[in-house]
Structures are given as structure tokens and as C-alpha cells.
N, C-alpha and C positions, 0 to 999 in steps of 0.2 A: 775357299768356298765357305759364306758364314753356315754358322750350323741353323740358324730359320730356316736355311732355302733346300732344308734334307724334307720338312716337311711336306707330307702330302693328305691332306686332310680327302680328296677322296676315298681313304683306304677304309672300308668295311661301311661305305654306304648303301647298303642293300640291306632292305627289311625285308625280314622272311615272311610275310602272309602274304608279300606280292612276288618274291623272287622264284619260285617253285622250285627252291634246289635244298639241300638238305645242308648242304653247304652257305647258304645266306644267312644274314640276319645281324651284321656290326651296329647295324641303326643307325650309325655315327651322321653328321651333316659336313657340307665340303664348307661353309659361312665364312665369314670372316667374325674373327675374334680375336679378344688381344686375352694376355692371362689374367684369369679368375675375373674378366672385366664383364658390368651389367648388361652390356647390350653384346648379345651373336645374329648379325647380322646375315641372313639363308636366304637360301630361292626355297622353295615350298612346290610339290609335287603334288601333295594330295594333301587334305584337311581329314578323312575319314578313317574307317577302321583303327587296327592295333598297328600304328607305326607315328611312333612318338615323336619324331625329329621334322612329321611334316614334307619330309624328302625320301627320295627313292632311287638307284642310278638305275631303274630298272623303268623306271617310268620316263615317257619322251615328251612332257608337257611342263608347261611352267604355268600357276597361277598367279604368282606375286611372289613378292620377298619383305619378310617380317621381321621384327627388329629383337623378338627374344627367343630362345631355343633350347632346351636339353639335348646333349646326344647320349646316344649307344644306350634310348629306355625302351621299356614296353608298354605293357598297361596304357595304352592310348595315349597317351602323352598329355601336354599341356605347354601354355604359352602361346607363341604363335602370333604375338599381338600385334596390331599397327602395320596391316600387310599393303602394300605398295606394289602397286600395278603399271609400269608405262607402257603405253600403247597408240597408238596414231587411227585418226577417223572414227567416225561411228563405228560401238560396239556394247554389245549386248550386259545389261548388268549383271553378271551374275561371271561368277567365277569358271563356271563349267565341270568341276573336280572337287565339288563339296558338297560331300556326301553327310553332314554334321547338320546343316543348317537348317532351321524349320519352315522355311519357304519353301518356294518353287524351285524345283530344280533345273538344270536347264544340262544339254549335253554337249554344245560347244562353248560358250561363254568368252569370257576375254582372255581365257589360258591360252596359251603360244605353246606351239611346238619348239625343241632346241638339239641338238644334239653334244655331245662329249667331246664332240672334234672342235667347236667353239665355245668350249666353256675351262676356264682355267681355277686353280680353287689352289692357295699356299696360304703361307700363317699369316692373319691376319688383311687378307686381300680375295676377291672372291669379283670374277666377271662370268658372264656368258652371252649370245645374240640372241633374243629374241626373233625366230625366223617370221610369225607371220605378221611382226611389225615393223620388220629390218632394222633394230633400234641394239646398242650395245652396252649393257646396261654391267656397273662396275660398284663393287660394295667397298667398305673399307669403316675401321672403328675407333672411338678412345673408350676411355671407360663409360662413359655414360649416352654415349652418341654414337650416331652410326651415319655416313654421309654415301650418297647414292651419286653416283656421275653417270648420266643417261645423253645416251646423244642418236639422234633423231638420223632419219636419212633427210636428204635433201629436200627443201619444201614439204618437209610431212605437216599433216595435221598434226601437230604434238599434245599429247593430252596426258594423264596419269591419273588411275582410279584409286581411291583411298578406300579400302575394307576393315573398316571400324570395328564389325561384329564381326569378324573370325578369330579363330580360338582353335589350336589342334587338339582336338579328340573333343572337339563339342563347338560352342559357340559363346560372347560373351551376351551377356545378360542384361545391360544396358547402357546407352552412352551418349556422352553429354560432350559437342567439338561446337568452337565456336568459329568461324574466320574474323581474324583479328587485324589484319588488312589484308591488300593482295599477293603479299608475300609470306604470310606468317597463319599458321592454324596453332591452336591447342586443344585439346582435351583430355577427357577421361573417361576409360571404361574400366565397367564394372562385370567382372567376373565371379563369379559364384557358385556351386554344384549343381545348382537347378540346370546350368550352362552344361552341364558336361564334365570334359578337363580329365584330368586324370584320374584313370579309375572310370570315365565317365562317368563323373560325379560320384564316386563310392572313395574317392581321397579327400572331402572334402573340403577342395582346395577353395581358399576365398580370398580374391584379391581387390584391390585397385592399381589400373596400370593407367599412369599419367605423361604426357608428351608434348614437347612444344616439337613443331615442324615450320623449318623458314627455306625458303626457293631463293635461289642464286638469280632471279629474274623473273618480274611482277605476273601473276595469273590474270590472262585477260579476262575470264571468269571462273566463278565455282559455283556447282550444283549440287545440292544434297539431293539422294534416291534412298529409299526403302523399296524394301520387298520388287526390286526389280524396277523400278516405276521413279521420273522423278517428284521433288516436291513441283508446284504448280506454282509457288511464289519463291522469289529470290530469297534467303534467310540468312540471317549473318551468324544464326547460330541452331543447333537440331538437338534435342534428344530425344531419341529413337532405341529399339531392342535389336535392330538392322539397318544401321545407320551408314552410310556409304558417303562419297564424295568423289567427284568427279570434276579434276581444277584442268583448263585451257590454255593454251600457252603460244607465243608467235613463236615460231620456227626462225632462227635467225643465224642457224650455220655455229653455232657455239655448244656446247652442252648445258643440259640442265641441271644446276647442280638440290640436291635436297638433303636436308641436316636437320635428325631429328637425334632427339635427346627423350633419353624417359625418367620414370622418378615411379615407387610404390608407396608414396606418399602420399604427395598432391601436386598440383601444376605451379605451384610456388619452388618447390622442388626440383621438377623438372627445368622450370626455368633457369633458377642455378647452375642443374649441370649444364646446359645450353654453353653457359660461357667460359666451361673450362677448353672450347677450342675458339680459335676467330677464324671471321671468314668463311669464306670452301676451298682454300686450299687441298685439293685434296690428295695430292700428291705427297703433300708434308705430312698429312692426317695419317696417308699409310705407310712413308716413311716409319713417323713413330709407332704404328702399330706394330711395322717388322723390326724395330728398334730393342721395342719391349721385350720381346720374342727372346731375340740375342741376346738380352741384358740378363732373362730369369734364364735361358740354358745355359747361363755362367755357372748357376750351380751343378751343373755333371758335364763333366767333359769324357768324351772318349774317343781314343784313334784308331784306326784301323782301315783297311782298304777295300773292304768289302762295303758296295755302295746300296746291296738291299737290305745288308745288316745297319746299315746308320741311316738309310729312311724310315725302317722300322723304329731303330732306338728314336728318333727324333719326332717321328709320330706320335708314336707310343707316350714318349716325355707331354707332348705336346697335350695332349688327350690327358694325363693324368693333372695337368694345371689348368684346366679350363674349370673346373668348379673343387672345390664349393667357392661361390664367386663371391664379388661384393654385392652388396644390396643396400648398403647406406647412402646416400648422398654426397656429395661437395663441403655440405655443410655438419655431415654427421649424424643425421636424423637418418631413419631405416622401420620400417613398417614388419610386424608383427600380424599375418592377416593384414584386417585394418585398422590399428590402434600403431600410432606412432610415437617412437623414443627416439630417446639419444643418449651416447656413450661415448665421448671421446677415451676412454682408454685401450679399446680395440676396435680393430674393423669387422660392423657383422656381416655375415658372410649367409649363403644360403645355397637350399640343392648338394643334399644329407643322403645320400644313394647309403643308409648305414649296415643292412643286411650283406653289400657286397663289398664296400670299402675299406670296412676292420681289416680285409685279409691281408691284404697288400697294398693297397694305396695310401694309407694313414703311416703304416710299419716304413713307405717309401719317405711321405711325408716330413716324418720326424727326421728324417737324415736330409734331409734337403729344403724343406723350408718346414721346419718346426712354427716360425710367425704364423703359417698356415692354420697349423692344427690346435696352434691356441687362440688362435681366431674363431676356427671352429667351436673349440670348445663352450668358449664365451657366448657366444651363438647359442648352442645347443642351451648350456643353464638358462640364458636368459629368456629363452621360449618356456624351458620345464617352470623358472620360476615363475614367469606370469603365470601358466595356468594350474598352478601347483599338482603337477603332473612328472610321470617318467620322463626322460631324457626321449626326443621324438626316433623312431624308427626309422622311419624315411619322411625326412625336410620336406618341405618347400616352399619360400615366404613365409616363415614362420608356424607353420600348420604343418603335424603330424599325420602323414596323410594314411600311417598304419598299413605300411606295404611291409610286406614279408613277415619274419617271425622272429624270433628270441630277444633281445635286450642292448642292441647293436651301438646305441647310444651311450650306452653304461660301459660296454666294451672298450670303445674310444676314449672316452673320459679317463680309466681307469688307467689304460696303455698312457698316456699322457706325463697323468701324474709319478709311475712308475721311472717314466725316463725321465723325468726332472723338467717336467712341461708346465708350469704350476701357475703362471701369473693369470688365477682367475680364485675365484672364491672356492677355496677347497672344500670348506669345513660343508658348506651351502650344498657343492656335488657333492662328498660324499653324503651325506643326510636324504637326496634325493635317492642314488643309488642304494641305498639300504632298502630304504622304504619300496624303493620297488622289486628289490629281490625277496622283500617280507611281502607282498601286496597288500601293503599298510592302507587304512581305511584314510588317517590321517596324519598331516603331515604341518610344522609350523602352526599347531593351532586351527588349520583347515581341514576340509574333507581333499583326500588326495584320489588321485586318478593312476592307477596304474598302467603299466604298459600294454597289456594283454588281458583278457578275461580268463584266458589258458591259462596265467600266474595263476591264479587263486588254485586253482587245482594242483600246479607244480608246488606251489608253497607246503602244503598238504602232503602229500604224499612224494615229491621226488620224480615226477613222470607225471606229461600230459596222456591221459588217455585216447588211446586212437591216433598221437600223433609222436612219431618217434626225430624227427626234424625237431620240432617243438623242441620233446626232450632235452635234447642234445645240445641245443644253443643254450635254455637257460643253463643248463651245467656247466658249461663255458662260460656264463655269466658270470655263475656263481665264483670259478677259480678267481675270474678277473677280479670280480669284487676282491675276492680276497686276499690277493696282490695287492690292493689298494688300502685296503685294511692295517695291511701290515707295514706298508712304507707311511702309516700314520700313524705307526705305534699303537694301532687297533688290535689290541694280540687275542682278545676274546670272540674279536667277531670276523678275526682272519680264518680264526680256529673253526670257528661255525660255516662258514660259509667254502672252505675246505673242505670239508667234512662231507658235508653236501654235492661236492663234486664229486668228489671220492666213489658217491655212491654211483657212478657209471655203470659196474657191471648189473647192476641188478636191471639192465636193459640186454642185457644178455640173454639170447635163449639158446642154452647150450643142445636142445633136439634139433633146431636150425643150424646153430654153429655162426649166427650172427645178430646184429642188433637185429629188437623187433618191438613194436609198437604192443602195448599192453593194454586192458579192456580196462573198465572202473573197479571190475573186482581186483586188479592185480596178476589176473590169469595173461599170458600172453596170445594176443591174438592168431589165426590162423593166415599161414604165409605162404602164398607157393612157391616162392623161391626166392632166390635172389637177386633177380631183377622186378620184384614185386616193387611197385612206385605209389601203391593206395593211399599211403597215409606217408607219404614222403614229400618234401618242398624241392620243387627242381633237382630232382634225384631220386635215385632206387635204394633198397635196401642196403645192395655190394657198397654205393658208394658213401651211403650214410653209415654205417657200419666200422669206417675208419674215423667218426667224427672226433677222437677225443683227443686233442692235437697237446692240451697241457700235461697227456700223460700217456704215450705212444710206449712206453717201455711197461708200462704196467697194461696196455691194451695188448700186449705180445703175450704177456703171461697167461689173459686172460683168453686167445687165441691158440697159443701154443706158438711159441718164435717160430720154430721152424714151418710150421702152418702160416702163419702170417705171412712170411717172406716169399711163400711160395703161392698163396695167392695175390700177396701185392702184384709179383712178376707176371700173373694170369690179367689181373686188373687192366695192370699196359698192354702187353703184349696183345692183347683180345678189340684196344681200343680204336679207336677210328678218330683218330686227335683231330683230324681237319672237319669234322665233323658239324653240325647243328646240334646234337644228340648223339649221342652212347651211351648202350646199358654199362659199359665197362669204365675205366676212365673218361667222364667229361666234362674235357676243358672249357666249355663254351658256360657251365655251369658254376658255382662258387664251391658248392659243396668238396669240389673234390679238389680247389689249386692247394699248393703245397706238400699233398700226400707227397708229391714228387721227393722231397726232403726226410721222409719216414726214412728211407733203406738208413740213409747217415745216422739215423738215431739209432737204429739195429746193428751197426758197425759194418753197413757197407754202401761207406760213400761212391764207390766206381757207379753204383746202379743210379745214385741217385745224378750225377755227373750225366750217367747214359740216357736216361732219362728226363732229365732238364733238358739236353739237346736236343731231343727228337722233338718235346712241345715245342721248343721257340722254333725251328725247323719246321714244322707241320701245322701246326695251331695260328701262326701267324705266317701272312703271307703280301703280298703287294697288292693292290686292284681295289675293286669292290667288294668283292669276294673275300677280304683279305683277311679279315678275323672270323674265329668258329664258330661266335655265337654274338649276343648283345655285349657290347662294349662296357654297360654299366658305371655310367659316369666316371670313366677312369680305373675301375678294377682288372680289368682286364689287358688295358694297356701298361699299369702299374706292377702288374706280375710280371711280363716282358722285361721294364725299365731294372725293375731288381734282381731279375734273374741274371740279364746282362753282365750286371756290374758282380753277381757273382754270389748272390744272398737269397736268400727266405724267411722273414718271418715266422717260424709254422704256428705257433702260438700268441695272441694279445696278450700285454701286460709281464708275459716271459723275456726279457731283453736279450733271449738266443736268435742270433741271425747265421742262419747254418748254409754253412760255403758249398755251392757248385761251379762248374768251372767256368769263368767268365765268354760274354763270345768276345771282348777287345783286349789288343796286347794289353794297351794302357785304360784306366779311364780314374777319374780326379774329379771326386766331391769337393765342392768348396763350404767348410763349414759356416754355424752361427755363434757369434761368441756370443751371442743374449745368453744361447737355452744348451749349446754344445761348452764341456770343457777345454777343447784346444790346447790341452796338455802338451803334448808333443808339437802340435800342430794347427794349421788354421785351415788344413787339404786334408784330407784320406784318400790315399794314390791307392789303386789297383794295379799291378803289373807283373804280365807274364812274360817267362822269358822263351817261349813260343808264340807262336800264332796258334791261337784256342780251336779254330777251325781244324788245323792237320794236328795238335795235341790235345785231345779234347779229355783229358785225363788230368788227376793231380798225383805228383808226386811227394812232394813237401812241400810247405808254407811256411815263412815268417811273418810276423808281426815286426817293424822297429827292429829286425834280426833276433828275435826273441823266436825259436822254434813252437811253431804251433801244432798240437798232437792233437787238438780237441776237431771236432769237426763244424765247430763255431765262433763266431768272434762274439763278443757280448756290443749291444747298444755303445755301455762306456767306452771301451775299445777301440769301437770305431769312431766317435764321437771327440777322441784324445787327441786326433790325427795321424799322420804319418806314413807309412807306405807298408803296404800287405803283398809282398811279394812269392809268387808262385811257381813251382819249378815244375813243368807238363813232359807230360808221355803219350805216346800213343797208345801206349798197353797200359789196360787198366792196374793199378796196385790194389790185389789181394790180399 
């Protein structure tokens, strides 16, 4: 069996503001997509409210299927564009299910009912029936294209609605489609914050999304409608702020095929990508899509017989390479906002989730596709350099849309360089990273932009006032910077920005006995306990309270070890891992992945062994249902893929990858000889000489037969190649 067909992209499709269970909320979409490729091709549920992906398994209606997607976000989402409707006979304009748009609303519309028993959804391939059109409609992608196989019932009236102006989590802002014969449309919309989008407009995301669309057989007509209504005159081209289309078709017993392509450029652009496929083959198209698939899970292999543990891993795999995608061109041009470049010397990439993906998606990254993360990187400078600004928070299309907190951008850059990630302009990153852990006014001669307005205040004193999240990230900033520092022979400003870490405890309120958020005068505020979450980011004080992951042996001191360890064990034991929410460990949240790895740094790896298995046991699971919380582009599923193969990150820019017990006998990274040294090796093999399931313990480890005492491999390490072999028990070793 190839390892694409483990996937199952329905797993944790359920947004929680529609799922009513505490247990919802993966976000994720079933689309079709190939990796890191521009177009995710989805059916679309809803357009309204907090549920980013557009889709719901909880919802029994379809409105259309749109050709770009984020999964596993919140905050409203965005994208959504170019949504595509087939449908038979007269029907009403209007969607039925969008609750965004500044028209008329209407409450049946041209959405379809569908159910789960006729809808299939693998890597790269995506169908479901249309019940109240009888019509079976089948998605499939390359990079830049997305082709649609709709096939009609008998003698239908065949028709298909184009919805120009939707946009998930608002609406676009204006658009310009011409028909270009009667096979072939293009255009452009313009999206903006006034539109909505993510954040509902408070990200302000700003794009241009461009499309060429050609039919596998001439439309007997096309009709532009606004606002529900058509035009009165035939037009061969519209711009409108509710632009719509409505193309006619003979029903001839064949399928219809549709192939669009997009571009965040211009329609010059998109026209390029258009011909990186021919035809509508479409069976070849999702060949190569599942082709793809198989080629990039070359990089981890893992055996085992357990088949909801390797739909999981392969899921999971799956979900952590869907972004940061591309966003260049054919040709290499790639849109900033809307100011267009070009770089042939990497591919830029976009959909920077960077508050949740430091932890473990980037840490997974570097061991498995390092090109990734210095794609990224490249990415990320050359946004901070255009607007001579911090490295962006959270991406997208180029624009900093300032979601979450601390310095997430600087974190990744910094981890980069550390491991020997380097082909991008160093001297350039670091200068921007300084400047933003100094919240320099100016930077290169300009006036610079920092990350946060919370900087200026941390810069100052070491602590954001009122907000102990805040806090805590920039401190973490600060170590990474200073990582960074120092593998540039920066020994003065390693020393400074150290220093500054260092000072964690003075967030300490030893009359609480844990972190706590402090006033402007330096006083500590008032707490009622330790599940107080007032001035905390997706987390309480218990779980913010472990935040200091570059210095966990000096955070025991400042606990008291024995106090630590005995509430870490309260932590878990108290949690509810399958969860939406817990005041105690949760995992559906960022703040708290990894702690899992503390006991190991306290000298007692069994807990932390006992504990990795219960999350990937509990926390993940098969269905809709199947993850605890939002997926977060990859974070979530990247904790999974690394824990599997037997690792954790706990800290950015630290190259400890600290061992728990793997779930497969075997599993085999295939390294990069660009950015890995392949000392030994050009694989890093995993292999236990139990089955991890009835040994869930470790006994000893070798490295290369070299006995391993430490309860870490380093970056290098594994990065040399070779085989890390592990000898299990059932009983833990005390």
C-alpha cells in the first residue's frame, strides 16, 4: 500500500463555534492539494462566522468549491476565492449560506444538500454528489491549477455559477472578469480589509487574486448578475463589488471539464501557470497530484502494523507540508500584498502561522525538508526588508497580519541559522532581529517598525505590563536572538540579550508560587489562582508558568524540583487531553506542547515516555473529531509526526532534540545533503527492538553503537545519519 493512500484529510474537520462539543474544533478542510502547492481546491460549507477553512463536517450543505484555502485557522479565516457552483435548471442567485456578504440574503439559494456517505476526500483528490442537483462533482490540483470533473445526470439542464465576490470571513472588494470566448473567462479580484478576511479585516490582509478559467466544452451562454439580479445586456466583460456569472452548457452525456489556474500577481501570470498542465486530462492531473504525495513522504518512512497509528502519522505528515506554500509563479514573480518581485534564488513561500509553528513544525522541518525552512526564511526577510519592519508574526501574502504575540519570526530565523540553514542574507537578518529586540526607531538609514508596541515596554523594563504571555515569549526571543549572536561571533550582544533572558524569574511571584503578570509600577498584580487566564494568550497562569523552555533546570530551582515535578504530575494527571480546553495541560493549545519533554530534563525520562503516549493516544484521534483543538497550520500535526519518530524540540535555536519513545519499530528519515552533514549517513533510521505499543518504555540507546546516556540527540547528530537504536521494556527504568 503507497503511503499517500494512509491519508485522510477528513480528520479534525469540525469547527468548533458550529460543532457544539468541547471536543471540536481541527478546522482542517477534506480539499484536494498537492504539497506546499498554490491552489487547495475545497467544497465550502459556510462563508460566515469564526471558521476559517470555509468547511464544516458538521454542516449538510454545500455552496460551491473555491480554489484557495488555509486549514486548521481561526480568527475568520480568509481566501476562499473563485468559488464554483454546478448546478442544473433555474436557481436563485445567491448562495444561501453567506452570512458575509452585504446584499440580500436569501435562505435557500443554490447550496445543495450532500451527505458523508457520497463524499470521498484523499491526498490530493476530493469528490462528493450534489443531491439536489444529482450531479458528481470531483476536484483534483497541480501547483498553480485546480481542474473540476462535474458530470451532469441525464438531459439535465447543465449550468455552473461563478461567485467572484466571496471571500471566507468577509467578502472581496471588487472585480474585474472578462469572457474571453466561450470557452475561456479571466479575471481579477480585489481583496482588501474594508472586505473583511481575516481578523475581519483587523489582519489587514490586502490582495489581488488573478485566474484564467477554460471549459473542456464551449458555454452556450454567459450571464453576469449582481446583487442577486442579472445584467439586462449581454457583456463580454463586468466590473462590479458582487460580480457573479452564470455560463450554460448542452448536456451531451460526457463531463464537464473546468481548469482554472490563479496568480497573486496579475492575469499575465496566471496565464503562465495555465500551461504548466495540458488539456483536462484529469485523471493524469490527479495521478500526479497523488504522485507528489509519494515522492515528498519519501522523506520519513515508518513501519508498523498498527493502521490508525500510520493514518495518523500520514495525516499528520500530510497537514504539516501543506504550507508555507508557494506563492511565486511559473515564471518566478510573487506578489508582496500588491507590489510584485522576483527572485530566482529561492522559492517564496507564504502562510507564516509563526506564533504556533516555532514549536514543532519548523524543529520538524529542518530534519526533513530544511529547502522548506530556508524558503521560508527568504520569505519572511524579504517582506521585513521591504517594509523595513520585524520579521511578520503571522504571514499571509506578504502582509503581517499581527496575530498572536512575542517575536515568532526572529525565533525561526534565529533556529535556522543555528542549525546551519544559512543560504539567505544573514548579516541583513540579523540587523533586523536586533533592531526588533531593541525596538529600534531606526533601522538601514529608515524609520523602522517594530514587532509589537508591547516591545517598547519590554525593551524598558523586561516585562510587558498586564501581560505575562507577552512576557514570556519576548524572553524566549531574547535567548534565540542570542543563539544567534553567538554562532555569528556576536559575543557582546550574545552576552546582552542572555542576560535579558536570564531575567525570567523576576516574573515570579513567590506569595503565588507561580508566574504572574505585573502592573507599570513593577508590583505584581492580583491573582486568584492558578487557573486565572486574564492577562494570559490561549492559556492560564498553571500553563504559562512552565513557559521557560531554554532554561527548565534553572525554572526547578526557582520552583523548588521537588515542587515542580510534583506538580508537573498534577498538570497531566488533572488534564482532559482529548479536550477543546483544559485548565490543566492543553494540548489543543501551543503554550503547553513539549512540557511533555520537562520530566527528561529533571532526570526522569519514564514520565516523560508515559506521557508522550497518552497525548498521541488521547489528543489525536481518527474522524472529525479527530484533533483537540485548531490544527494551526501544521502545528499540531507536527507535534504528532515528531513525537512518533521519537523527538521534541522543547526549545528554538537549542539543537536538543530530547528522546521519547517512538510509536513505530522502524521509521527512516531521508536526509538533505545541501543543508544536512551526512557524516555517517544520507538516512537517520529509528529502530526499536520491540513493538513501542507493548514496550512503551526505554531501556538503553545507541547512537552508530556509541551508548547514549544523555536523554538527547543534538540537531548534528542526527543530521550525520545513521541508526539510533533502542532497547524497550515494559517497566519503566528508574
Amino acid at each position: 500500500m503507497k503511503k499517500y493512500m494512509y491519508v485522510d484529510p477528513t480528520i479534525g474537520t469540525v469547527g468548533e463555534d458550529y460543532s457544539k462539543s468541547p471536543h471540536g474544533g481541527g478546522k482542517t478542510h477534506p480539499g484536494a492539494c498537492i504539497p506546499g502547492g498554490m491552489v487547495q481546491l475545497s467544497p465550502d460549507t459556510v462563508t460566515g462566522g469564526d471558521n476559517g477553512t470555509g468547511y464544516n463536517y458538521c454542516h449538510d450543505t454545500i455552496e460551491g468549491f473555491s480554489f484557495n484555502h488555509m486549514s486548521g485557522i481561526g480568527w475568520y479565516g480568509d481566501l476562499g476565492n473563485l468559488q464554483i457552483m454546478p448546478v442544473t435548471g433555474k436557481t436563485e442567485l445567491r448562495s444561501g449560506s453567506n452570512e458575509e456578504v452585504p446584499f440580500t440574503k436569501g435562505t435557500d439559494g443554490w447550496k445543495s444538500p450532500f451527505s458523508h456517505e457520497k463524499e470521498t476526500a484523499s491526498a490530493g483528490y476530493y469528490s462528493v454528489f450534489l443531491e439536489k442537483y444529482k450531479i458528481l462533482t470531483e476536484c483534483t490540483v497541480a501547483p498553480h491549477t485546480g481542474i473540476m470533473r462535474i458530470s451532469y445526470p441525464e438531459n439535465a439542464d447543465a449550468r455552473v455559477i461563478f461567485n467572484f465576490s466571496r471571500r471566507i470571513g468577509g467578502h472581496a472588494d471588487f472585480e474585474e472578469i472578462t469572457i474571453v470566448n466561450d470557452s475561456r473567462i479571466e479575471g481579477k479580484i480585489i481583496c482588501t480589509p474594508k472586505g473583511g478576511g481575516f481578523g475581519r479585516g483587523n489582519g489587514h490582509i490586502n490582495y489581488n487574486f488573478c485566474f484564467v478559467c477554460e471549459f473542456s466544452r464551449p458555454a452556450k451562454k454567459m450571464q453576469f448578475f449582481s446583487n442577486e439580479e442579472f445584467q439586462q445586456e449581454e457583456l463580454s466583460s463586468f466590473k462590479n463589488e458582487d460580480a457573479g456569472l452564470l455560463a450554460f452548457f448542452e448536456e451531451n452525456g460526457e463531463p464537464l471539464y473546468i481548469k482554472c489556474s490563479v496568480s497573486y500577481t496579475d492575469i499575465d501570470g496566471a496565464r503562465k501557470n495555465f500551461c504548466e498542465t495540458e488539456g483536462f486530462d484529469f485523471d493524469k492531473i490527479k495521478e500526479q497530484a497523488q504522485n507528489s504525495w509519494e515522492e515528498v513522504f519519501d522523506c520519513v518512512s515508518v513501519e508498523g502494523e498498527n493502521e490508525t497509528d500510520l493514518t495518523l502519522f500520514y495525516t499528520c505528515l500530510y497537514h504539516t507540508l501543506l504550507d508555507p506554500r508557494i506563492t511565486a509563479d511559473v515564471d518566478g514573480r510573487y506578489a508582496i500584498e500588491t507590489d510584485v518581485f522576483q527572485d530566482d534564488s529561492y522559492t517564496h513561500r507564504t502562510v507564516f502561522s509563526g506564533w504556533d509553528v516555532y514549536r514543532s513544525e519548523f524543529p520538524l522541518l529542518t530534519l526533513i525538508r530544511p529547502d522548506i525552512v530556508n524558503d521560508t526564511v527568504n520569505s519572511l526577510l524579504k517582506i521585513a526588508l521591504k517594509n523595513n519592519a520585524s520579521f511578520p508574526q503571522w504571514e499571509l501574502l506578504g502582509i503581517n497580519a499581527g496575530c498572536m504575540v512575542g517575536d515568532p519570526g526572529l525565533i525561526v530565523v534565529a533556529d535556522a541559522f543555528v542549525k546551519g540553514i544559512r543560504n539567505f542574507d544573514t548579516q541583513k537578518a540579523y540587523e533586523i532581529a536586533k533592531a526588533s529586540a531593541l525596538s529600534k526607531k531606526e533601522l538601514f538609514g529608515k524609520p523602522f517598525k517594530g514587532v509589537h508596541p508591547d516591545c517598547n515596554q519590554y525593551v524598558k523594563d523586561v516585562y510587558v505590563p498586564k501581560k505575562i504571555s507577552d512576557t514570556l515569549e519576548f524572553l524566549l526571543a531574547n535567548y534565540t536572538l542570542s543563539r544567534f549572536a553567538e554562532a555569528l561571533g556576536k559575543t557582546e550582544d550574545a552576552k546582552l540579550f542572555k542576560a535579558r533572558a536570564d531575567r525570567y524569574p523576576e516574573n515570579y511571584n513567590p506569595l503565588l508560587g507561580f508566574m504572574a503578570p505585573r502592573k507599570e509600577n513593577g508590583k505584581f498584580m492580583w491573582i486568584w489562582g492558578r487557573y486565572d487566564d486574564n492577562c494570559c494568550v490561549e492559556s492560564n497562569i498553571f500553563q504559562q508558568s512552565w513557559f521557560v523552555p531554554y532554561d527548565v533546570t534553572g525554572l526547578s530551582r526557582l520552583f523548588g524540583k521537588k515542587r515542580m515535578i510534583r506538580l508537573l504530575e498534577i498538570f497531566f494527571k488533572k488534564a482532559k487531553l482529548s479536550a477543546l480546553w483544559s485548565n490543566d495541560y492543553n494540548h489543543s493549545n501551543e503554550p503547553c506542547h513539549n512540557i511533555t519533554h520537562y520530566f527528561s530534563m529533571l532526570g526522569l525520562p519514564h514520565r516523560t515516555q508515559y506521557w508522550t503516549r497518552r497525548v498521541q493516544k488521547e489528543s489525536y484521534n481518527l474522524g472529525a473529531y479527530g484533533f483537540c483543538g485548531n490544527e494551526d497550520v501544521g502545528q499540531l500535526s507536527a507535534w504528532y509526526v515528531l513525537s512518533a519518530l521519537g523527538f521534541a524540540q522543547v526549545c528554538a535555536a537549542d539543537p536538543r532534540y530530547y528522546i521519547n519513545t517512538p510509536l513505530f519499530r522502524n521509521a527512516t528519515v531521508r536526509l538533505n545533503k545541501t543543508y544536512h552533514s551526512c557524516k555517517v549517513s544520507d538516512t537517520f533510521t529509528v529502530v526499536c527492538d520491540k513493538d513501542p505499543l507493548k514496550y512503551p518504555y526505554i531501556k538503553s540507546a545507541t547512537l552508530n553503537g556509541r551508548e547514549i546516556k544523555e536523554a538527547y540527540l543534538t540537531y548534528d547528530e542526527i543530521t550525520a545519519g545513521g541508526t539510533f537504536s533502542l532497547t524497550l521494556t515494559d517497566t519503566p527504568e528508574i
